[in-house]
C-alpha angles and dihedrals in degrees: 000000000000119000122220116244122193118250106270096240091057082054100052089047088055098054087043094058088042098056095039088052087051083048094040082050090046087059107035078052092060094045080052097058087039082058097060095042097057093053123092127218142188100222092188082075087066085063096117125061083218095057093049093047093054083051106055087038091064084055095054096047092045095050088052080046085068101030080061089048088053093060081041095063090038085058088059101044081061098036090056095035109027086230121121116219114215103269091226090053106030089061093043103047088048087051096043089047090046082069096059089071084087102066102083118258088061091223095090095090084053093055089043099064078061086090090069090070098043087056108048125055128249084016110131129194084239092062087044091053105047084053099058087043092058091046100050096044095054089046081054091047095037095050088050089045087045094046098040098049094041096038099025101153092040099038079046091055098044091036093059094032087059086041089053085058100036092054084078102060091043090105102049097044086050086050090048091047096047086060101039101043116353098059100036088053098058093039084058095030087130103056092042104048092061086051098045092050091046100048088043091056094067099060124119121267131257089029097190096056091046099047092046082054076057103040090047087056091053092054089053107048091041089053078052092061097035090051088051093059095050088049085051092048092052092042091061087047115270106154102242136208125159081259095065101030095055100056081042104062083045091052092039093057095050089062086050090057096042081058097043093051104046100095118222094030113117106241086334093298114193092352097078088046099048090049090044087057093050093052100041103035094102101031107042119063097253101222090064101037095063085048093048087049095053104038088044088054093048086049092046090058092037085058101050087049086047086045096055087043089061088044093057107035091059091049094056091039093054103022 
């Protein structure tokens, strides 16, 4: 009996993507060791075991956090195409992207989930994309949600404070957005029309069941993050009730979106920490807040490494 072999073009391809991922990783790896240099700690706060074990403890929640995300993400693509990615290499390939966040330009971990079409069959980019499109608009929505619901007086006051200055560019962003999207899509109405409908057919049914599964990950992982930097924050001695930690995690997730959302920032780098300082600069003891900023952001790396780790060390073990 014959075996099937695959073409040996999809073979090469897949060799190539291979090789240029492990060279993509090289690199994110180097930024990432660029990132904890430049940091600067003061190591007499790491004093206490206890201290230390809270510490390392936030890391490791926070790289499952993502290992979970990882199946997440596997459970859309196959929720907007009907296709299933091997488990092994669809977590893998989604850790080992997350890393690229870190080469400047922040779209690198975007163009990375593209492996995942190159290595399963009847996957296509536009799938892939669609996915990452989806995720990363619920975690938008679910840390609003998250801020506004947890910090609603404060989030109310910034929100419409950033709305106040952004009233002013509404026209030019309107203007930008007729000639970049609106125009061309009429113009080609007719070629994308067939491919929308067709890219939209395959989802999943019932939609909305299967985006709120999605949604109510989302809240959950964003409450995660928001919870670790409160943790942070106590450890480095803020002195900590419900009444402050819950503001806090809200507060805290609105810097993360104002980083998330600044494009060309790797992983929102010095965004997410500028806004955290505005919010927090007359509520949060500052001492420990610049402590809690720095060593978050140290854990936060640490975890998406971990993460990666995890990623990689149950593909080989089960692969």
């Amino acid at each position: 009996m014959k075996t099937s072999r695959p073409a040996k073009g999809k073979y090469d391809a897949k060799k190539i993507v291979s090789y240029v991922g492990t060279l993509l990783m090289i690199v994110s790896l180097g930024f990432v060791v660029r990132r904890f240099m430049n940091e600067e700690i003061d190591f007499a706060l790491l004093t206490s075991p206890w201290v230390i074990a809270g510490l390392v403890g936030v890391a490791l929640v926070e790289g499952i956090g993502l290992v979970l995300a990882g199946v997440n993400y596997r459970a859309m693509v196959f929720n907007v195409s009907g296709i299933k990615v091997d488990s092994k290499l669809g977590v893998k390939v989604y850790c080992e992207s997350n890393l690229y966040k870190y080469i400047p330009g922040g779209v690198m971990y975007v163009l990375g989930r593209n492996r995942l079409a190159i290595e399963t069959e009847g996957l296509g980019h536009g799938k892939i994309a669609l996915a990452t499109v989806v995720e990363g608009a619920l975690f938008a929505i679910a840390a609003l949600v998250v801020a506004v619901s947890f910090s609603f007086d404060y989030s109310m006051t910034y929100i419409r404070q950033t709305f106040d200055t952004a009233t002013s560019f509404v026209p030019i962003v309107a203007g930008l957005l007729l000639i970049a999207v609106v125009i061309p899509g009429y113009i080609f109405r007719k070629k994308i029309a067939p491919q929308l409908s067709k890219l939209f057919d395959s989802l999943q049914k019932p939609v909305a069941w299967v985006l709120l599964k999605r949604f109510a990950f989302a809240l959950m992982l964003m409450a995660l993050w928001g919870a670790s930097f409160v943790a942070v924050l106590a450890l480095m001695g803020q002195p900590m009730t419900l009444g402050l930690a819950v503001p806090i995690l809200g507060l805290y997730l609105l810097a993360w979106m104002a980083g998330f959302l600044t494009p060309g920032a790797p992983s929102g780098l010095g965004v997410r920490e500028v806004v955290m300082y505005m919010f927090f600069g007359g509520i949060v003891y500052s001492p420990a807040l610049l402590a809690a900023m720095v060593l978050h952001r140290v854990l936060t790396v640490m975890a998406d490494v971990l993460a990666y780790l995890i990623a990689l060390g149950y593909s080989r073990r089960f692969g």
